[in-house]
VMD Tcl script that builds the backbone (N, CA, C; Angstrom):
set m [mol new atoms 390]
animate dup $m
set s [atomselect $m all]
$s set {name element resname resid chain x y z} {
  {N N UNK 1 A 0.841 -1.159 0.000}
  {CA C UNK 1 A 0.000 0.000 0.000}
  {C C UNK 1 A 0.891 1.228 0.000}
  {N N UNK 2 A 0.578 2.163 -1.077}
  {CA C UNK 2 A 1.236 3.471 -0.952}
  {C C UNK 2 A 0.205 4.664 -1.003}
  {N N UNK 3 A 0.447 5.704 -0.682}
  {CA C UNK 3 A -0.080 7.289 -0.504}
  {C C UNK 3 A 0.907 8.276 -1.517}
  {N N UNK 4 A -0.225 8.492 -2.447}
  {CA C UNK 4 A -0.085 10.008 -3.254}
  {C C UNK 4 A -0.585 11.226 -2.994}
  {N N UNK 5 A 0.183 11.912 -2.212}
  {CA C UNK 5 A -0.763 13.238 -2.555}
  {C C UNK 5 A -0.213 14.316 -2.719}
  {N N UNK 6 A -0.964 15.272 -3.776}
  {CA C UNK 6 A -0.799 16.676 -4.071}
  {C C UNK 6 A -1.505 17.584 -4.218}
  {N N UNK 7 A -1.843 18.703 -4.899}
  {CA C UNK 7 A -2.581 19.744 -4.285}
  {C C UNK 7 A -3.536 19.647 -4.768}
  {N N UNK 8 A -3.991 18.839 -6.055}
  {CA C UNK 8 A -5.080 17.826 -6.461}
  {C C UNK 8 A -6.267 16.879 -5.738}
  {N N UNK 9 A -5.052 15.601 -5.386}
  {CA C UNK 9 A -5.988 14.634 -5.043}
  {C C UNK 9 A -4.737 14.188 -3.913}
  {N N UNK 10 A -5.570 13.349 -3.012}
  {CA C UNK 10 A -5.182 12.266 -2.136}
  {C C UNK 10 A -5.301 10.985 -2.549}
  {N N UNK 11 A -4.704 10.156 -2.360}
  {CA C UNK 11 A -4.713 8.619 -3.006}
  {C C UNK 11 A -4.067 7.219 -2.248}
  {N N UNK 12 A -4.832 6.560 -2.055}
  {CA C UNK 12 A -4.253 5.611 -1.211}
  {C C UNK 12 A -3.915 3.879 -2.255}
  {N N UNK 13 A -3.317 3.805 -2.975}
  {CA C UNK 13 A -2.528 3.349 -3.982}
  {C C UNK 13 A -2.588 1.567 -3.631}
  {N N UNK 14 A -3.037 0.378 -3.915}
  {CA C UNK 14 A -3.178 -0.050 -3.878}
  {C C UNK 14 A -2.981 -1.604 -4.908}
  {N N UNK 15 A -2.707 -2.445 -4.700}
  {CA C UNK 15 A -2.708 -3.487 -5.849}
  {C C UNK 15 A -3.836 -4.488 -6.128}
  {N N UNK 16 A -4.189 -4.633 -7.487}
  {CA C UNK 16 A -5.310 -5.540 -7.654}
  {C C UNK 16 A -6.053 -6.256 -6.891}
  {N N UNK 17 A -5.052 -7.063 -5.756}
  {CA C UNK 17 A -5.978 -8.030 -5.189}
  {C C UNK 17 A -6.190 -7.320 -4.039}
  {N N UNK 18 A -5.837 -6.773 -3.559}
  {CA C UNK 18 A -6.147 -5.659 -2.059}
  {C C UNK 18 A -7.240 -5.256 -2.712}
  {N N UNK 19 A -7.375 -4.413 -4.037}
  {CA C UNK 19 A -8.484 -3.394 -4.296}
  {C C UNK 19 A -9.687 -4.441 -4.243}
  {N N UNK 20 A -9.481 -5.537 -5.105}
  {CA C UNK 20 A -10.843 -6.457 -5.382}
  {C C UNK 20 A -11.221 -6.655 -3.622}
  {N N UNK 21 A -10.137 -6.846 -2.351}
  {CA C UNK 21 A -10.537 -7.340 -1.647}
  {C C UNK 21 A -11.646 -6.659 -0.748}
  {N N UNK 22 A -11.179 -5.476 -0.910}
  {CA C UNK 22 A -11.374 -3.977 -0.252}
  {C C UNK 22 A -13.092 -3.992 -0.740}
  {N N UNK 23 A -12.949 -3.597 -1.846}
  {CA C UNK 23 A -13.956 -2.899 -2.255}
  {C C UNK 23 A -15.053 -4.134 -3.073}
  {N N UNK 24 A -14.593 -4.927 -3.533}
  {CA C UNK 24 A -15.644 -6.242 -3.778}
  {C C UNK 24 A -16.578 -5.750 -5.314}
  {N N UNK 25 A -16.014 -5.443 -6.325}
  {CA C UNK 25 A -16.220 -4.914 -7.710}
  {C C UNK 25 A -17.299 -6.158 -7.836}
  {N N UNK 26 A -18.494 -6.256 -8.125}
  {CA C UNK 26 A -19.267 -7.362 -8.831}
  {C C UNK 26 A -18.969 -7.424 -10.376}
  {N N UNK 27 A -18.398 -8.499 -10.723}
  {CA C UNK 27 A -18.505 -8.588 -11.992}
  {C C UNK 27 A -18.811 -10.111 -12.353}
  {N N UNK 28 A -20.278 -10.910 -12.119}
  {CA C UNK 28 A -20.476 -11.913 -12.321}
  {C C UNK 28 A -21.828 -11.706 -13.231}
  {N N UNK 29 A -21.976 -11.700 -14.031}
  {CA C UNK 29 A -22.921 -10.812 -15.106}
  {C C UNK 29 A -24.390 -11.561 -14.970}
  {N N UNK 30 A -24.466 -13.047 -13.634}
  {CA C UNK 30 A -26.038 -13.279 -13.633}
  {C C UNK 30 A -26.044 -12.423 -12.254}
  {N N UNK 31 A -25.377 -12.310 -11.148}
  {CA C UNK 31 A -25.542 -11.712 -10.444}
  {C C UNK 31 A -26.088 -10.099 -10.812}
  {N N UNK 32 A -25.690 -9.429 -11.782}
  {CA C UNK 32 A -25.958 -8.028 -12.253}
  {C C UNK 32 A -27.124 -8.107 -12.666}
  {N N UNK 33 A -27.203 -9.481 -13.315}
  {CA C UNK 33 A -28.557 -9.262 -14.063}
  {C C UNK 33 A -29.592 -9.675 -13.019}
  {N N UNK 34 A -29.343 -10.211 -12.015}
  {CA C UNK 34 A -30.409 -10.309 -10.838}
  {C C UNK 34 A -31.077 -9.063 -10.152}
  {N N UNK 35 A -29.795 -8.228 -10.161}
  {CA C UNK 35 A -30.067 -7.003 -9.778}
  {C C UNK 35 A -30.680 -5.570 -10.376}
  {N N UNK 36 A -30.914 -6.376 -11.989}
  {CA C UNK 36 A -31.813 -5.681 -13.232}
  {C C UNK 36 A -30.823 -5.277 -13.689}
  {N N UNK 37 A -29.545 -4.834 -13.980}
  {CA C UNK 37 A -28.759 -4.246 -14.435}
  {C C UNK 37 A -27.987 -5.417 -15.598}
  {N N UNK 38 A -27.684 -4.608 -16.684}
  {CA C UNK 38 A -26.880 -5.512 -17.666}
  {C C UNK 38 A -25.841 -5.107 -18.729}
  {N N UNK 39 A -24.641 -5.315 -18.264}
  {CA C UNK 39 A -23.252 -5.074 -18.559}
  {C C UNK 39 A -23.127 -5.093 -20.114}
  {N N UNK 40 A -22.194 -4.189 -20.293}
  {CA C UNK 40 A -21.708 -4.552 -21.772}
  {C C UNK 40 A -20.983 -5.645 -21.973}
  {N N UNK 41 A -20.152 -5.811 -21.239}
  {CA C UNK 41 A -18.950 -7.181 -21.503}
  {C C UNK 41 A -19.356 -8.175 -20.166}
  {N N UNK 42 A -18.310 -9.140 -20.255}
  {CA C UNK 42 A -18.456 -10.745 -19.960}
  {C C UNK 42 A -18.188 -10.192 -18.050}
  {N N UNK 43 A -17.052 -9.282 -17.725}
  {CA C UNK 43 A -16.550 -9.352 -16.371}
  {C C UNK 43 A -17.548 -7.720 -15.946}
  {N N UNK 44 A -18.477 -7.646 -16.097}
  {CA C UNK 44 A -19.025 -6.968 -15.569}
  {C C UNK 44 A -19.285 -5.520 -15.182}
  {N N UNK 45 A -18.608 -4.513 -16.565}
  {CA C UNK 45 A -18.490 -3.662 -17.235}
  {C C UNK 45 A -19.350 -2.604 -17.305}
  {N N UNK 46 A -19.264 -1.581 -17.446}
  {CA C UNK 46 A -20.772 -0.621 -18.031}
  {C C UNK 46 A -19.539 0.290 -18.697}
  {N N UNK 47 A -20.860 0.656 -19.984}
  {CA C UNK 47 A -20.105 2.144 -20.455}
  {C C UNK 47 A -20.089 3.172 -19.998}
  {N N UNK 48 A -19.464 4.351 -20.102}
  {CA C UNK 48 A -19.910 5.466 -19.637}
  {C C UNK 48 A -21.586 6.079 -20.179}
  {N N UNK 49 A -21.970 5.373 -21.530}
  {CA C UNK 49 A -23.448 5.774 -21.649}
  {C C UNK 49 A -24.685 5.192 -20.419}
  {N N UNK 50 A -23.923 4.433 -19.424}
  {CA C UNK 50 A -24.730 3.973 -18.527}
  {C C UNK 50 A -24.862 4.310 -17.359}
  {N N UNK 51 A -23.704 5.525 -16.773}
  {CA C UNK 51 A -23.743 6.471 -15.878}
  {C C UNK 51 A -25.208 6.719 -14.801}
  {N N UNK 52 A -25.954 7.001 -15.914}
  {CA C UNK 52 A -26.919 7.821 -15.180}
  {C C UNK 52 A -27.995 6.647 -14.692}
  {N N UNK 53 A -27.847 5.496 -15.112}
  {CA C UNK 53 A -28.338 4.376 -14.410}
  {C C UNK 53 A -28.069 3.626 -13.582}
  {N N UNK 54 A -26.895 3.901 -13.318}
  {CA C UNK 54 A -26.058 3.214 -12.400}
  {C C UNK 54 A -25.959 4.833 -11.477}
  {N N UNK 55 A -25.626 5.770 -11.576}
  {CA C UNK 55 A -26.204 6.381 -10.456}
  {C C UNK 55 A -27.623 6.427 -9.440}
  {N N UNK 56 A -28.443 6.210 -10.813}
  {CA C UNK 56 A -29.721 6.277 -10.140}
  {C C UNK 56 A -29.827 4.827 -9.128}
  {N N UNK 57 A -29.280 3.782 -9.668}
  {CA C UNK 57 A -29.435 2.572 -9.317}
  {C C UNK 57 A -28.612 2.427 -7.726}
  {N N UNK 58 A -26.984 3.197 -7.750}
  {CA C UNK 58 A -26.571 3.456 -6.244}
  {C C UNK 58 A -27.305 4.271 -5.742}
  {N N UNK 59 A -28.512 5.309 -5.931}
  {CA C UNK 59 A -28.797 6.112 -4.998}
  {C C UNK 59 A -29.841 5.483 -4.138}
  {N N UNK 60 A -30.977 4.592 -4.955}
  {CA C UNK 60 A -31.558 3.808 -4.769}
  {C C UNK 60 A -31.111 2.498 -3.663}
  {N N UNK 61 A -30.065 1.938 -3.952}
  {CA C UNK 61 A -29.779 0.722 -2.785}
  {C C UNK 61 A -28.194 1.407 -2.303}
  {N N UNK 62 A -28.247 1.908 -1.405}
  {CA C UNK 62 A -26.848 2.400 -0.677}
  {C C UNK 62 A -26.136 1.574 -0.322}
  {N N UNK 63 A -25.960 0.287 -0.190}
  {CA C UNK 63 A -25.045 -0.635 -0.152}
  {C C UNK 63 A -24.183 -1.043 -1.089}
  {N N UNK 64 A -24.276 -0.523 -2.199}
  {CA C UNK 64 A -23.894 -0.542 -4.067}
  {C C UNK 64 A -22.937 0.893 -3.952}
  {N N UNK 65 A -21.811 1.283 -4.769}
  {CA C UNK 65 A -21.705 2.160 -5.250}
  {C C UNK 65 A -20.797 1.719 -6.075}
  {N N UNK 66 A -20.216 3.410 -7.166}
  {CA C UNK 66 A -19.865 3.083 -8.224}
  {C C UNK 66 A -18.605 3.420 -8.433}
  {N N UNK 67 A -17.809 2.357 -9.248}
  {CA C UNK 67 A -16.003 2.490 -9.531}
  {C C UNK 67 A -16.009 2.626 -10.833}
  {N N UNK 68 A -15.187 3.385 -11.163}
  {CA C UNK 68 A -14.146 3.906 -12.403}
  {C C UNK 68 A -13.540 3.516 -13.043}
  {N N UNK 69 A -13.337 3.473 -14.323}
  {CA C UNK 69 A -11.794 3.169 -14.400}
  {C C UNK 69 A -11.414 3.401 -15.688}
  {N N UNK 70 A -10.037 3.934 -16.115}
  {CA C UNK 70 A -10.000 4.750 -17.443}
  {C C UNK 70 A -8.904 3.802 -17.951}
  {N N UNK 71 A -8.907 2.458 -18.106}
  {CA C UNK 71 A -8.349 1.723 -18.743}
  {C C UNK 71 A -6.692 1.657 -17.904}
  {N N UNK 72 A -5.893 2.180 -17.540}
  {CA C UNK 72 A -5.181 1.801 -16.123}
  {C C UNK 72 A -5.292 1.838 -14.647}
  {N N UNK 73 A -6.132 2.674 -14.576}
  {CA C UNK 73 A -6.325 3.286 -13.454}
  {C C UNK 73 A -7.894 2.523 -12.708}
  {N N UNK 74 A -8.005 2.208 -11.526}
  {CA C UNK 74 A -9.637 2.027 -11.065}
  {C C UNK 74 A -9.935 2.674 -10.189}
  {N N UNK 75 A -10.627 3.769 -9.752}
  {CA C UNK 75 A -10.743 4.668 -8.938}
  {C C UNK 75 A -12.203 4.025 -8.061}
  {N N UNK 76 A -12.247 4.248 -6.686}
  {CA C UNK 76 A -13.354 3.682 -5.859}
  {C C UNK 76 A -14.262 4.702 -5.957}
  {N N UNK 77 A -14.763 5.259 -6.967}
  {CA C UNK 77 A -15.665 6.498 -7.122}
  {C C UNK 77 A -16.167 6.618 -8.345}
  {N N UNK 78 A -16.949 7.469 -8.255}
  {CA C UNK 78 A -17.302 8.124 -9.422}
  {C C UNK 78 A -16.718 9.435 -10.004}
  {N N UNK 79 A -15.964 9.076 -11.547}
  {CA C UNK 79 A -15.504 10.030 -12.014}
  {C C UNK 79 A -16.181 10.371 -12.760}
  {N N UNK 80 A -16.725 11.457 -13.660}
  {CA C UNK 80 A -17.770 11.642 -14.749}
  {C C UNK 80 A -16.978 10.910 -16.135}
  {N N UNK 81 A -17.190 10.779 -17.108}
  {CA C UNK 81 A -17.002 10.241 -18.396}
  {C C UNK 81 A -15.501 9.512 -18.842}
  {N N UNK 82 A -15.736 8.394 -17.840}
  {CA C UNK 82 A -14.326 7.599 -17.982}
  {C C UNK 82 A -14.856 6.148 -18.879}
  {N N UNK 83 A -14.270 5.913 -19.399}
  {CA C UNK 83 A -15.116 4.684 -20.791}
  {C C UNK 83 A -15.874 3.443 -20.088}
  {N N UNK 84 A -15.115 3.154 -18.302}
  {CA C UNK 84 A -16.001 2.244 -17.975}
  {C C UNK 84 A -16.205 2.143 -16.425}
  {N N UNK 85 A -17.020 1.607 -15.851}
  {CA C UNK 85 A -17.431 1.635 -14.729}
  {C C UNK 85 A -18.233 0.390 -14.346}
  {N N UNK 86 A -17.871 0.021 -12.735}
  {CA C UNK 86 A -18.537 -1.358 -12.214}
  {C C UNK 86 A -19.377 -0.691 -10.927}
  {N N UNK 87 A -20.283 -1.876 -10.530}
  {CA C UNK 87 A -20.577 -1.812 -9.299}
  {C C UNK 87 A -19.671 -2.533 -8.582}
  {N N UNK 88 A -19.919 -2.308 -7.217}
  {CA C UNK 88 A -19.148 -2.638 -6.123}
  {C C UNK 88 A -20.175 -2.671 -5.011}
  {N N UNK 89 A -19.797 -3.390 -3.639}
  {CA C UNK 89 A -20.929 -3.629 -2.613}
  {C C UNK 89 A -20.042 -3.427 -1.220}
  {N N UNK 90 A -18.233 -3.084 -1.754}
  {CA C UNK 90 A -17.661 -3.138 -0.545}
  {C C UNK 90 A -17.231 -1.819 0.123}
  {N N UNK 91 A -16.083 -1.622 0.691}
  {CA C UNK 91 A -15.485 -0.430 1.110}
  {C C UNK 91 A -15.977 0.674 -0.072}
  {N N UNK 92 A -16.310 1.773 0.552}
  {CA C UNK 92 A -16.755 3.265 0.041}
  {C C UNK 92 A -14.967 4.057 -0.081}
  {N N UNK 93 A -14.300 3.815 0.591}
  {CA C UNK 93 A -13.128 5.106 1.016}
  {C C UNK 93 A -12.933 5.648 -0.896}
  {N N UNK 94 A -13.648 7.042 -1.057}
  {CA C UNK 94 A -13.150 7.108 -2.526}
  {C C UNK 94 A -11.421 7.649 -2.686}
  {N N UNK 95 A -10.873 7.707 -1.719}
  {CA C UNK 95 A -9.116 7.833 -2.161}
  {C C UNK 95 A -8.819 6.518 -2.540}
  {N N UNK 96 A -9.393 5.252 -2.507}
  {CA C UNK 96 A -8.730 4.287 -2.741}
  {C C UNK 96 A -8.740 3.900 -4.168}
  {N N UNK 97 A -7.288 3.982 -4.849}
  {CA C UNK 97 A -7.190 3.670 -6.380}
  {C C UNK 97 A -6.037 2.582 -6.723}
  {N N UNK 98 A -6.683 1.676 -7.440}
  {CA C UNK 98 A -5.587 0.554 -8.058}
  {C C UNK 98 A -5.254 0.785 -8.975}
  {N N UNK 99 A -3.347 1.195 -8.903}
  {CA C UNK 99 A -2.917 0.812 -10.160}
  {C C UNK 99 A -2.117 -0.092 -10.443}
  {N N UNK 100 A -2.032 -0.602 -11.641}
  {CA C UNK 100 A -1.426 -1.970 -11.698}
  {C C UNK 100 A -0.287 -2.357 -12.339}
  {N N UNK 101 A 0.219 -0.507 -12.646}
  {CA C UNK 101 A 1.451 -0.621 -13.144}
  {C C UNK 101 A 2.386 0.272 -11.670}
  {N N UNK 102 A 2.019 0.689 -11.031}
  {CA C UNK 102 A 2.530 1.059 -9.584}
  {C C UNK 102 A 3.095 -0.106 -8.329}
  {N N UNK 103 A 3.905 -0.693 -8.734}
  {CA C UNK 103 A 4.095 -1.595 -7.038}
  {C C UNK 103 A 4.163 -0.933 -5.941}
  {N N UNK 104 A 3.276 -0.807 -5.032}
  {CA C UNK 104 A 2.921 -0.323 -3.861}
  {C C UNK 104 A 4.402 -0.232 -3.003}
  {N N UNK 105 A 4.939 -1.764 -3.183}
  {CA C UNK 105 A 5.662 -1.695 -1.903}
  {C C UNK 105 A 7.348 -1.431 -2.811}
  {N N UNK 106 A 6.842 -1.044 -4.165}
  {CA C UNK 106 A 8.338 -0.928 -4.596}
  {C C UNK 106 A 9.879 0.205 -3.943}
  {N N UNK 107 A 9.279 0.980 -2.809}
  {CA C UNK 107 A 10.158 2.039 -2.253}
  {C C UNK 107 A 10.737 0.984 -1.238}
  {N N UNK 108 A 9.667 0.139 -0.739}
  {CA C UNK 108 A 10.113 -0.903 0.381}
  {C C UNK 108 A 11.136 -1.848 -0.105}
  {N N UNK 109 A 10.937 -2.615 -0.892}
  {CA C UNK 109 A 12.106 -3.777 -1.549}
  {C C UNK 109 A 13.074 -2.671 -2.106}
  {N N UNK 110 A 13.357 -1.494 -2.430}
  {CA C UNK 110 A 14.243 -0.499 -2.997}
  {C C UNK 110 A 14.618 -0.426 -1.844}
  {N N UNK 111 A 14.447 -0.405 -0.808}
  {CA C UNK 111 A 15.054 0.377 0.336}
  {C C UNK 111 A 15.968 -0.918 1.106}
  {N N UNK 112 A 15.159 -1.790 1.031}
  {CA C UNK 112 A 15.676 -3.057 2.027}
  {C C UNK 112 A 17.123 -3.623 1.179}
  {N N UNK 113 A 17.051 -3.753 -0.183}
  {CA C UNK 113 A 17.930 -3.878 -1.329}
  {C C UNK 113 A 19.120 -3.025 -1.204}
  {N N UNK 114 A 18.678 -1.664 -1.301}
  {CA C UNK 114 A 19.936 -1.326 -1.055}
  {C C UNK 114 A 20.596 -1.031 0.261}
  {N N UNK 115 A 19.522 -1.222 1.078}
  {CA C UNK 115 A 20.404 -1.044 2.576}
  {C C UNK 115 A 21.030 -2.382 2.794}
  {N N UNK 116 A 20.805 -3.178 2.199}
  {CA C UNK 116 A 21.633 -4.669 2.423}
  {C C UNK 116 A 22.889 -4.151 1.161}
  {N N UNK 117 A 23.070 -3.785 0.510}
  {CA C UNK 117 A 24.037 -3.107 -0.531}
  {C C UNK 117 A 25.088 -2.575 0.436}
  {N N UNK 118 A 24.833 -1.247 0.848}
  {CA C UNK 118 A 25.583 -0.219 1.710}
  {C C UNK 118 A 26.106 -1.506 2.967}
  {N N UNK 119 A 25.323 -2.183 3.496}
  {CA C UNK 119 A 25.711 -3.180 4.801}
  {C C UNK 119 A 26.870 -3.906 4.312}
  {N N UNK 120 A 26.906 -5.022 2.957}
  {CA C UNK 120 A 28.196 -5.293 2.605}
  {C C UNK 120 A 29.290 -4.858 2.816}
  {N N UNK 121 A 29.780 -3.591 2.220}
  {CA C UNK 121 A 31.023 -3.079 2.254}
  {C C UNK 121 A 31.643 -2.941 3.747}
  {N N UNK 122 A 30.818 -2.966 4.839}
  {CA C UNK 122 A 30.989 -2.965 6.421}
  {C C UNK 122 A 31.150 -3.794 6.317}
  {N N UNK 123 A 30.185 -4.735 6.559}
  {CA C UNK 123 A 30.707 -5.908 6.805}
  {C C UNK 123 A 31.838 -6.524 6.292}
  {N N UNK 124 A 32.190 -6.492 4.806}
  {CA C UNK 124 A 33.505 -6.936 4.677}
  {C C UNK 124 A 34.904 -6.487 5.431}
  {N N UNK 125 A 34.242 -4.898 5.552}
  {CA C UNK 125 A 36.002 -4.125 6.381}
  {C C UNK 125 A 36.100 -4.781 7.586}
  {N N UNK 126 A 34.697 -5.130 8.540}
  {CA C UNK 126 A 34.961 -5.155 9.882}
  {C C UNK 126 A 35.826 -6.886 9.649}
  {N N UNK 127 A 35.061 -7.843 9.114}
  {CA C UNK 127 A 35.733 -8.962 8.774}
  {C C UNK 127 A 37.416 -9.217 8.369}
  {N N UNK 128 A 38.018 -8.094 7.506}
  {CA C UNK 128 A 39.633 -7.769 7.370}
  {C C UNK 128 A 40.181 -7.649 8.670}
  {N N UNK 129 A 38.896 -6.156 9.663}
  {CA C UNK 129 A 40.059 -5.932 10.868}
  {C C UNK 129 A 39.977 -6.927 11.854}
  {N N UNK 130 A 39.601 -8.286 11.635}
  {CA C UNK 130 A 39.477 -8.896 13.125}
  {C C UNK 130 A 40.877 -10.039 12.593}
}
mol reanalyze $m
mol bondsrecalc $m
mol representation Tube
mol addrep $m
């Protein structure tokens, strides 16, 4: 998990399976269709021409709301005219965004990597002076 922020937006940065876990995207297309709603594609999709039904449809059952996503990016919200959008039934927090070309913990393995780097060269000197 990582944090972006600037004078923009706040963002709490996340990877695929955290986000699916988090927020619980429905994309099982009899389940949607149980719920009257019906996807453009197979994983459970809407276009942006479907916005205003899928708003009306979260305002209606508040346990539903609606995610984003502009082809890298999946935002836990509603953005206006991004090409596609899901329901979801889980976590609301709208800073939470998956991207899936971002490794969350990549500052962490960068950091641990090279602090085991810098530790070598000690360790070898102290090993000469004994």
């Amino acid at each position: 998990m990582a944090a972006v922020a600037n004078d923009q937006r706040i963002e709490l940065v996340v990877d695929g399976r955290a986000f699916q876990k988090r927020v619980k995207i429905i994309r099982e297309t009899i389940e949607l269709e149980f719920l009257g709603l019906t996807p453009f594609d197979l994983i459970g999709g809407f276009c942006k021409y479907d916005q205003q039904k899928l708003w009306s449809f979260c305002a209606e059952n508040s346990q539903f709301h609606m995610v984003s996503c502009d082809g890298e990016r999946t935002y836990n919200r509603h953005v206006p005219d991004l090409p596609i959008y899901y329901i979801a039934e889980g976590e609301k927090n709208p800073y939470l965004v998956c991207n899936p070309w971002v490794n969350p913990l990549r500052l962490v393995i960068e950091e641990d990597v090279f602090g085991k780097w810098r530790c070598e060269p000690h360790e070898i000197n102290r090993r000469r002076k004994r």
